[in-house]
C-alpha positions as CSV (number, residue, x, y, z in Angstrom):
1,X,21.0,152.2,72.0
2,X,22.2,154.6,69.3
3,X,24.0,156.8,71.5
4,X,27.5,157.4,72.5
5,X,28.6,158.8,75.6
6,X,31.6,160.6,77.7
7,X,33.3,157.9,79.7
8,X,34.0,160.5,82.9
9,X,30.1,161.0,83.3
10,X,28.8,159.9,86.0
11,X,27.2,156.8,86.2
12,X,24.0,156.1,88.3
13,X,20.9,157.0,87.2
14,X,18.6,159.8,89.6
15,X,15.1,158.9,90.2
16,X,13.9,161.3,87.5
17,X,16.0,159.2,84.6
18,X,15.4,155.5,86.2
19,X,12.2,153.5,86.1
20,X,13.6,150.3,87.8
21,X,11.6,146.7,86.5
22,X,10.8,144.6,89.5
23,X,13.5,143.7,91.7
24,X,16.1,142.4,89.4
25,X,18.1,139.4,89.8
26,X,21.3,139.9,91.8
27,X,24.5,139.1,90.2
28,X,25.0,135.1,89.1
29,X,21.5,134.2,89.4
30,X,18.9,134.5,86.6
31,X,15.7,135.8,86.5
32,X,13.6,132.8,85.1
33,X,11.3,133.5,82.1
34,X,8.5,132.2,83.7
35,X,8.9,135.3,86.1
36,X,9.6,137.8,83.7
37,X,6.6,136.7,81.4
38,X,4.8,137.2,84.7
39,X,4.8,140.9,84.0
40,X,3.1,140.2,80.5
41,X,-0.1,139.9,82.3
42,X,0.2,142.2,84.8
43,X,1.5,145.3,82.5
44,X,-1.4,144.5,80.2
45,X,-4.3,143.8,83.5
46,X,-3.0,146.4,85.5
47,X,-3.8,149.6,84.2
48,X,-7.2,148.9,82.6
49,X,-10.5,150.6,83.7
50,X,-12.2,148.1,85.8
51,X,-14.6,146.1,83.8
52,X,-18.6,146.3,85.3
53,X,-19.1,143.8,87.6
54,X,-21.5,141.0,86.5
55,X,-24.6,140.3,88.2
56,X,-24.2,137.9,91.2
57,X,-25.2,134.7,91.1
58,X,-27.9,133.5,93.2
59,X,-30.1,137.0,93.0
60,X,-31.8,139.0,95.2
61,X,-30.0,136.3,98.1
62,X,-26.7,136.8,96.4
63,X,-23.7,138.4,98.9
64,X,-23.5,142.6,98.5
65,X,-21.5,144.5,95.6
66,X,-18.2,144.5,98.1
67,X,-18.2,140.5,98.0
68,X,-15.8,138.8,95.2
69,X,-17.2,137.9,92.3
70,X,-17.8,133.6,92.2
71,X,-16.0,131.7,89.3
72,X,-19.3,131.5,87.5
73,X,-19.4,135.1,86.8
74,X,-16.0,135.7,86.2
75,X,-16.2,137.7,82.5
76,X,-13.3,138.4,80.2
77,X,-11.6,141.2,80.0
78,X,-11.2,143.2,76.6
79,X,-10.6,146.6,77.1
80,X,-7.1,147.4,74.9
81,X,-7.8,143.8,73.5
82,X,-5.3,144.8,70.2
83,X,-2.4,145.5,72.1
84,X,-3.1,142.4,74.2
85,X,-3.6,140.5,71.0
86,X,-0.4,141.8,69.6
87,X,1.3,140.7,72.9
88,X,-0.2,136.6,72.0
89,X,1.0,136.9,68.3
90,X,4.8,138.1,69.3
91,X,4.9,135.3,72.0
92,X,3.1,132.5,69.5
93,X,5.8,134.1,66.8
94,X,9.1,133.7,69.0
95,X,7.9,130.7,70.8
96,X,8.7,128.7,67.6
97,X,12.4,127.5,66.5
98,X,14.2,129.9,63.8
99,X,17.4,131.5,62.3
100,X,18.8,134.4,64.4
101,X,17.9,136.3,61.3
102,X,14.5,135.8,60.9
103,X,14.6,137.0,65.0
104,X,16.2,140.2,64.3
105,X,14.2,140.8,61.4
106,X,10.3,140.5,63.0
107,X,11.2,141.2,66.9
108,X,12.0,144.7,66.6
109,X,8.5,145.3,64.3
110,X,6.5,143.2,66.7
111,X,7.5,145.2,69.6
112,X,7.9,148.5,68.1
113,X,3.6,147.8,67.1
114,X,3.2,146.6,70.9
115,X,4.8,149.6,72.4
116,X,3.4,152.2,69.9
117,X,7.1,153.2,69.4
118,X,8.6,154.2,66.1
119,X,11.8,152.6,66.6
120,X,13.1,149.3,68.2
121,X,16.2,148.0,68.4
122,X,17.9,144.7,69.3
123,X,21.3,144.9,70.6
124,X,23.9,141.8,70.9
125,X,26.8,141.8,73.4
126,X,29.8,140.5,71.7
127,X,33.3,141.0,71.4
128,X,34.5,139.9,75.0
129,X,31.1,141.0,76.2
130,X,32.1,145.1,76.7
131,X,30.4,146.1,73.2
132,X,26.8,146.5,71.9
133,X,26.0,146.1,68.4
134,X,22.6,147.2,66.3
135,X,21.2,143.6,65.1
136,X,18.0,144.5,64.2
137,X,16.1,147.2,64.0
138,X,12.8,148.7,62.7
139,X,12.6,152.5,62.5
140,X,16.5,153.6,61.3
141,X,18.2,153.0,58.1
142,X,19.2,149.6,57.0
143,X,23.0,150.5,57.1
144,X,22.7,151.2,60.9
145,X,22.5,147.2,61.6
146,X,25.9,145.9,62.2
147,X,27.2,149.6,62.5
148,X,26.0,151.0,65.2
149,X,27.9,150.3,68.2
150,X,28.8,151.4,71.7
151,X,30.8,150.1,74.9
152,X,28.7,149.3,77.9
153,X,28.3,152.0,79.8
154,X,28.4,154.3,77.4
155,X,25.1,156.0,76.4
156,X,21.9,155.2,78.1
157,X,21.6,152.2,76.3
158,X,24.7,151.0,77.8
159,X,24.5,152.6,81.2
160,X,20.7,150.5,81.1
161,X,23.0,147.3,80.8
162,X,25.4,148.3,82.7
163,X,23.1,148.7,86.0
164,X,21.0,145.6,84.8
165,X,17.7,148.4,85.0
166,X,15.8,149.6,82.2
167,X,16.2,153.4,81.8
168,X,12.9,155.7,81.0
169,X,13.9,159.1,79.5
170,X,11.3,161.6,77.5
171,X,13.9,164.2,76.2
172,X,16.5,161.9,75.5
173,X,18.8,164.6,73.6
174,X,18.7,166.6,76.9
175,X,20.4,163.3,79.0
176,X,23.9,164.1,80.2
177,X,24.9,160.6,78.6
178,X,23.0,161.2,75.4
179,X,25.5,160.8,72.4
180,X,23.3,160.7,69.1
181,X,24.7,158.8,65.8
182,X,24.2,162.3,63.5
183,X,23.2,159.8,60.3
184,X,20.3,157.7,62.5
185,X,18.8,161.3,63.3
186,X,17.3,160.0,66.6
187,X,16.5,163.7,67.5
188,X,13.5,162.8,65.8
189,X,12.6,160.4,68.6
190,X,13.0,161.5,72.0
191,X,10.6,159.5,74.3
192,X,13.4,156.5,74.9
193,X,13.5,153.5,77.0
194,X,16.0,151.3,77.2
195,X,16.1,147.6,78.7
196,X,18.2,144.9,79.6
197,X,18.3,141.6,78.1
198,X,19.1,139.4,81.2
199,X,21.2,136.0,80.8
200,X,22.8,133.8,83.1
201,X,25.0,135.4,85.2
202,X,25.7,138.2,82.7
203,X,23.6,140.5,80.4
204,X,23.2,139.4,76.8
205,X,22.4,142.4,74.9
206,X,19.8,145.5,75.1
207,X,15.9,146.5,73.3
208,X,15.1,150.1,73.0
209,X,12.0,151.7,71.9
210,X,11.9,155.3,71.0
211,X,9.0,157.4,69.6
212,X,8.5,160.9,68.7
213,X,6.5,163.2,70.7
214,X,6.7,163.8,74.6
215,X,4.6,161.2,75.8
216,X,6.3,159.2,78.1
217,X,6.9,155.3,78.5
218,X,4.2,154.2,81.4
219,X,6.0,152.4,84.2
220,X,3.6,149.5,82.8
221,X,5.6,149.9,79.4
222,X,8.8,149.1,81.3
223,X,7.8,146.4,83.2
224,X,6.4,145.1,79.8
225,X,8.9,145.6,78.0
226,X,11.6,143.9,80.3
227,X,9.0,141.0,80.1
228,X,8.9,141.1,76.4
229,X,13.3,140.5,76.4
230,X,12.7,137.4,78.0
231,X,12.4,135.2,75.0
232,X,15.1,136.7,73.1
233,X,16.9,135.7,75.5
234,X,15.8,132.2,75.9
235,X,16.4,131.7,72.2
236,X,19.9,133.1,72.7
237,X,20.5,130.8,75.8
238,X,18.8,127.9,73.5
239,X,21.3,128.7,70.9
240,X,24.6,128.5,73.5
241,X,22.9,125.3,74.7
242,X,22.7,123.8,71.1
243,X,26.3,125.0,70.6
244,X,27.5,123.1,73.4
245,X,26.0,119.6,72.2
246,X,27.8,120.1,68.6
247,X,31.2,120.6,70.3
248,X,30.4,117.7,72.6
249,X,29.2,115.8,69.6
250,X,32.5,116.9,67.2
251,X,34.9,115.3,70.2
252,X,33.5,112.2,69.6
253,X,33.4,111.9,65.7
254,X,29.9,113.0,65.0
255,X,28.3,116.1,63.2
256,X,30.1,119.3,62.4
257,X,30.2,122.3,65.0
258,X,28.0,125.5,63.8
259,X,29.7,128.7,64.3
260,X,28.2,132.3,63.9
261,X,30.7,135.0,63.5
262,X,29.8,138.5,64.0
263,X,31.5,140.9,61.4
264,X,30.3,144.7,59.8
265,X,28.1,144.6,57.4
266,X,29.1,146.9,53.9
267,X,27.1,145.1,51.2
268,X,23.6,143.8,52.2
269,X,21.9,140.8,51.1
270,X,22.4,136.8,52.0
271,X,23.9,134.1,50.4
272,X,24.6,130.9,50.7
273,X,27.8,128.8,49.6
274,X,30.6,126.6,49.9
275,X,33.9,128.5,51.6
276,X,36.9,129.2,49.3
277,X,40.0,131.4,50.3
278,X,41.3,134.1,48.2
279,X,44.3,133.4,46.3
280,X,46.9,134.7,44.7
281,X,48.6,132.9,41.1
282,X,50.7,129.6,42.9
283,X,54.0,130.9,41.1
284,X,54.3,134.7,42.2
285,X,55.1,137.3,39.1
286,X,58.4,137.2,41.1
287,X,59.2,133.6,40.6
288,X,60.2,131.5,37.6
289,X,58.4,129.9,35.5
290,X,59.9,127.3,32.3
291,X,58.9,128.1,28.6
292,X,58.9,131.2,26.5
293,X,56.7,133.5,26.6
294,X,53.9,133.7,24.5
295,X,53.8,137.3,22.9
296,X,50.0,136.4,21.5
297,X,49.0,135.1,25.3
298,X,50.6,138.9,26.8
299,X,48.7,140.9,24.2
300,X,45.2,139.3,25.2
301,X,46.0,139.6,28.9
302,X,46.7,143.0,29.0
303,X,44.1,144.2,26.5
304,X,41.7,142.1,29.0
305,X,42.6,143.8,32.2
306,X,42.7,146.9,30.6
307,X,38.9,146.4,29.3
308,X,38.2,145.0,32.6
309,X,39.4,148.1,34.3
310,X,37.7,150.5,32.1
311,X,34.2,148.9,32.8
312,X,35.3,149.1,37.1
313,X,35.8,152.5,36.3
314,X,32.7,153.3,34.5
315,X,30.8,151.1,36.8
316,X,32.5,153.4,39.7
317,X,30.8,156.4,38.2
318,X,27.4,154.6,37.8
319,X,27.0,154.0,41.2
320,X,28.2,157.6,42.4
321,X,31.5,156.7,44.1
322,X,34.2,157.8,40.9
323,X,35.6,159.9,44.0
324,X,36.1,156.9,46.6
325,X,37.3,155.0,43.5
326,X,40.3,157.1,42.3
327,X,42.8,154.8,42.5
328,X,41.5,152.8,39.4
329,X,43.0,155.8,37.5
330,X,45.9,154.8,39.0
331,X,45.3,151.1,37.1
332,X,44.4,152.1,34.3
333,X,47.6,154.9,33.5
334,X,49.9,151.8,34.0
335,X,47.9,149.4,32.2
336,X,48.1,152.0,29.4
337,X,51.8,152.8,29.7
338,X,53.4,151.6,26.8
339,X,56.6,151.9,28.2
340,X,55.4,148.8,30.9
341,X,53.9,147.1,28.0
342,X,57.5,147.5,25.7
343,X,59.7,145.9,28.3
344,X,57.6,143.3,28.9
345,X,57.4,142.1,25.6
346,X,61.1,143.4,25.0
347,X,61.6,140.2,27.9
348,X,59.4,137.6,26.8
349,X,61.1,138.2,23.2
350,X,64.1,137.8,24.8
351,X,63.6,134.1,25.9
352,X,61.6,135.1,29.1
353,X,58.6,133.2,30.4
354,X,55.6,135.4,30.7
355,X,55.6,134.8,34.7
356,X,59.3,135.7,34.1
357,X,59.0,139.4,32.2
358,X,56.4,140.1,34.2
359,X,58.3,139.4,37.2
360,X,61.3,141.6,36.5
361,X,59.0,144.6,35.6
362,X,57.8,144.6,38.7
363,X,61.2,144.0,40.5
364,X,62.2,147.1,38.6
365,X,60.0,148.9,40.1
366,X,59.5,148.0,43.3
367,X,63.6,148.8,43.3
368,X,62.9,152.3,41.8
369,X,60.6,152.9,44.5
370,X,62.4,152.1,47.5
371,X,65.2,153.6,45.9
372,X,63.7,156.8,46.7
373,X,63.3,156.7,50.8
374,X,60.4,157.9,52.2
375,X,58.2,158.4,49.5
376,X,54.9,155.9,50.1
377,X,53.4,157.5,47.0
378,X,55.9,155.6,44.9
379,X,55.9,152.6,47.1
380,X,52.4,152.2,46.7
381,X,52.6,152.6,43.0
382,X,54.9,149.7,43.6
383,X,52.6,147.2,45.0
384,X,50.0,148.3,42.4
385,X,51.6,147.2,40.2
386,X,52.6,144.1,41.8
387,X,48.7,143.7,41.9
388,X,48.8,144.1,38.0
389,X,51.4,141.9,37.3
390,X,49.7,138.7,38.9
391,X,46.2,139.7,37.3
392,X,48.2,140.0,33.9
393,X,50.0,136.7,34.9
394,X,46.8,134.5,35.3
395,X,45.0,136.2,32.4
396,X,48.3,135.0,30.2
397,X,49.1,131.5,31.8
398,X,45.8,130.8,33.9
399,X,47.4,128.3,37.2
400,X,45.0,125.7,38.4
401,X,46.1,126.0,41.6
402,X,44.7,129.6,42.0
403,X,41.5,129.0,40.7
404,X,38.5,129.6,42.8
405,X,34.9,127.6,42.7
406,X,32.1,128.7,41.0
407,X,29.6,130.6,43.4
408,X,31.9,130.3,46.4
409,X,31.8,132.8,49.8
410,X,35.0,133.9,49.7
411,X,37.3,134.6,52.7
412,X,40.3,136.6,52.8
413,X,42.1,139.5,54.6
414,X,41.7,142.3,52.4
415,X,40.1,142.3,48.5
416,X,42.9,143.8,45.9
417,X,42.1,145.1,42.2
418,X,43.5,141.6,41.3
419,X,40.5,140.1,43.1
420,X,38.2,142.1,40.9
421,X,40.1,141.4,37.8
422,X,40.4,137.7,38.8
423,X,38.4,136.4,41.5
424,X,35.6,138.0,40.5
425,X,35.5,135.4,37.3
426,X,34.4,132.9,39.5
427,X,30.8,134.3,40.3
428,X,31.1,134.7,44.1
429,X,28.0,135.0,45.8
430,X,29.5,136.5,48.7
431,X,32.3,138.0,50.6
432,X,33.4,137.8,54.0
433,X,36.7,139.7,55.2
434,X,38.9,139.2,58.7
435,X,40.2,142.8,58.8
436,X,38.0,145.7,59.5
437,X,39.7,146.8,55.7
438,X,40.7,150.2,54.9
439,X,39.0,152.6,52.0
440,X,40.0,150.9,48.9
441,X,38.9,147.5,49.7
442,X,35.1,149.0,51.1
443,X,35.1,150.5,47.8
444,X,36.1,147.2,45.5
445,X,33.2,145.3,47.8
446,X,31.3,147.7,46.6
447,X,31.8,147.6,42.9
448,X,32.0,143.3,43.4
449,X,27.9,144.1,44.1
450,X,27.7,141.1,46.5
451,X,27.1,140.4,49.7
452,X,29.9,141.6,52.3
453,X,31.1,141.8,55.7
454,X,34.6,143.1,57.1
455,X,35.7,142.7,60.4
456,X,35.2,139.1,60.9
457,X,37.3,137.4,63.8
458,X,37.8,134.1,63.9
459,X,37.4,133.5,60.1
460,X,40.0,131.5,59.2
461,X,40.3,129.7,62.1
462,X,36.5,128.4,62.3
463,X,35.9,128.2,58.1
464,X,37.4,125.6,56.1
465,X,37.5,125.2,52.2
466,X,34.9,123.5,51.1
467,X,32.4,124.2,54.8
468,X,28.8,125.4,54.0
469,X,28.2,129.4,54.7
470,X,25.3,131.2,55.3
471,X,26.7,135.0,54.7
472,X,24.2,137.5,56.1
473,X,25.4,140.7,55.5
474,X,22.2,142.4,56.0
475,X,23.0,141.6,60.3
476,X,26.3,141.4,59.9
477,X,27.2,137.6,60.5
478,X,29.0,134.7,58.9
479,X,27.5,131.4,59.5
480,X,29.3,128.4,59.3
481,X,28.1,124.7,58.6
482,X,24.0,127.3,59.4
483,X,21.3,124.8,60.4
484,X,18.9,123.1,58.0
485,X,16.2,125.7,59.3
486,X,18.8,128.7,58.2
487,X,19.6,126.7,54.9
488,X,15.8,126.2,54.1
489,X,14.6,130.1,55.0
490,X,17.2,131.2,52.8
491,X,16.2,128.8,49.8
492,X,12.5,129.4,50.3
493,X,13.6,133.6,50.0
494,X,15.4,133.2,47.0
495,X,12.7,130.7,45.2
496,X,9.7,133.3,46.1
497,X,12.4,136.4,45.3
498,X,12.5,137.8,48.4
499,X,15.6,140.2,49.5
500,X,15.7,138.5,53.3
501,X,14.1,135.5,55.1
502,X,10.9,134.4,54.7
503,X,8.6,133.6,57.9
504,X,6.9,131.6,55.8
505,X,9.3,129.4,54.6
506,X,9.4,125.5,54.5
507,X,11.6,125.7,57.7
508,X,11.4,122.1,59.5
509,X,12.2,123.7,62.5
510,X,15.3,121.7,63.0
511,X,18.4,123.6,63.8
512,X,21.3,120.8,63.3
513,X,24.2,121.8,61.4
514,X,24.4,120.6,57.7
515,X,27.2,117.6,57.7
């Protein structure tokens, strides 16, 4: 649900807001899918006009009109046959293995078309199961996925999965838990309903459907739609299942474990690659290093880094974000202060190794800085140049040791100017980044043009140099050592030049971790 809400409201739903399913599960025990795709056929069957009856067999000796119908002249129904056949494509379409991401991506358009809604969207609990995250969506921006999220209970889509009932509400702007997300512009679509994805013992997630108008969701609508979760949530079950056998199979010596880790999504796109830490030079601008310093090797270097920034800072402007991207100015006054550039050749004239001169610079002012208490302009200034230093250092006396891989997803805490000065050599086809990552780091993903997430727990303990990663930043998930299935959707995208999965892919259906 893309709504927030105030945590003293009060809770349960009246009669007027509530359209309750069919009885639903009590707590620990789960509602089977056979039962819930029960409703299928009844919310389609129910609410059709009676179909003429057939003539009985046997004529004029045949039993009156009151008398039921004998198997013979039983007839098929097909009044409201598309939304019935729309019903048989989404359950032929999810009833065959695939990526998570090819799930998000087609389940919200199927059931948006079966609903007649505008928008659907597929929420995920994750965290420690108390928040709700847009996965996929058809109706909203693209940015929303990954974005968009609220703490059960809050909202009517989490006060629907916090009472295990799907919610029906036609002005949903006017609902005392309505809180809208002003850049989705839901007040566009009031008619909203709101359902439960049930799991074992605990809810997995939420689907909403919202349309424009004042039409209201039919109490048929509901019970479909609660039918309709039921797969998505046996694939999710399927996929906890499969999780369990790679961890069993890792104790004893076989196979590599599969991991998806959720994180925010800032650049979209997908990529696939081998994982590779960020890095800084192996010998810090601070420490020594033997040998003079090469006057020749310190010209280039700087003149480098100071072309390098000037392109980041025209590219800034290109894409509309000179504002956000400020601080390059920053770079780019030191880079050009000769007085930074004199000392440090003044030191590697005088015997100093490049790693050396550039060292001490930044010692000198790092000291200045903290010399004056309380200023965190100058203190910053400090570190950025700290940042520059290193670049400069690897430009000058490039260190094996920090080198990344060619096409690599790279990991890290937090992306620096030195990343994009340095790292940014190597080609990577993606980033992925543990901390949710303040303004300057969104803004250097950014300019880096790759696919990225922030916020992603767990990274460096689940990824390893060197482990395979499908990055899908357009869902907002880092998947390490994906399936073959995941591996081959994303290679059949890329060959037929496709921004996202392909249902048509050459998927084999097999969804074992790559060794």
């Amino acid at each position: 649900m893309s709504s927030r809400t105030d945590p003293k409201a009060p809770h349960p739903p009246t009669e007027l807001e509530a359209i309750a399913s069919p009885p639903a599960a009590p707590p620990g025990v789960e509602r089977s899918r056979d039962t819930l795709l029960d409703g299928v056929s009844d919310a389609l069957t129910a609410d059709r006009d009676a179909v003429a009856p057939s003539e009985p067999a046997g004529g004029e000796d045949a039993e009156g009109d009151d008398a039921p119908p004998s198997v013979a002249s039983a007839r098929v129904q097909v009044r409201r046959e598309e939304r019935l056949d729309l019903v048989l494509e989404y359950l032929a379409f999810v009833a065959k293995p695939m990526p998570l991401s090819l799930l998000l991506d087609e389940a919200p358009q199927r059931i948006a078309a079966i609903l007649g809604a505008d928008v659907a969207s597929l929420y995920l609990l994750e965290g420690d199961g108390d928040e709700l995250v847009l996965r996929g969506n058809v109706g909203f921006p693209r940015e929303a996925r990954g974005t968009v999220r609220l703490p059960v209970g809050q909202g009517i889509t989490g006060m629907a999965v916090e009472c295990l009932r799907p919610i029906s509400v036609v002005q949903a702007t006017e609902h005392e838990r309505y809180r809208a997300f002003p850049e989705l512009r839901e007040e566009r679509f009031p008619v909203f309903l709101a359902a439960p994805i049930l799991g074992s013992g605990r809810p997995l997630g939420a689907l909403v459907v919202q349309r424009a108008g004042d039409r209201a969701f039919t109490a048929r609508d509901v019970e479909l739609l609660m039918a309709l979760t039921a797969p998505i949530a046996a694939g999710a079950r399927h996929a906890q299942v499969l999780d369990e056998l790679r961890e069993r199979r890792r104790r004893t010596g076989g196979g590599t474990r599969k991991v998806t880790l959720p994180g925010l999504p800032v650049v979209p796109g997908r990529a696939l690659g081998a994982i590779a830490a960020l890095r800084r030079p192996a010998s810090s601008s601070l420490g020594p290093q033997q040998g003079r310093g090469d006057p020749k090797l310190l010209r280039f270097a700087f003149d480098t880094a100071e072309k390098a920034l000037v392109d980041l800072h025209a590219r800034a402007a290109e894409r509309g974000i000179a504002q956000d991207a400020a601080f390059l100015s920053t770079y780019l006054l030191m880079i050009g202060d000769g007085r930074l550039r004199a000392r440090a050749f003044e030191l590697a004239a005088g015997g100093r190794s490049v790693a050396q001169a550039l060292g001490t610079v930044a010692r000198e002012v790092a000291r200045a800085a903290n010399g004056i208490v309380g200023d965190p302009f100058l203190q910053d200034r400090a570190r950025d140049i700290e940042d520059l230093c290193d670049a400069i250092l690897m430009l000058a006396t490039p260190d094996a040791r920090a080198q990344l891989p060619s096409k690599a997803v790279l990991v890290g805490d937090q992306l620096t100017v030195f990343d994009l000065l340095i790292s940014a050599r190597a080609n990577p086809v993606g980033v992925a980044l543990s901390d949710r990552s303040g303004p300057r780091s969104l803004v250097l993903l950014q300019l880096l043009g790759v696919p990225s997430i922030v916020d992603v727990a767990g990274a460096f303990r689940w990824a390893s140099p060197g482990d395979v990663a499908l990055l899908d930043a357009d869902h907002g998930f880092l998947v390490i050592n994906p399936s073959r299935a995941e591996v081959a959707t994303v290679r059949a995208a890329r060959r037929k030049g496709l921004p996202s999965l392909d249902p048509g892919s050459d998927d084999d259906g097999e969804d074992e971790p790559l060794g």
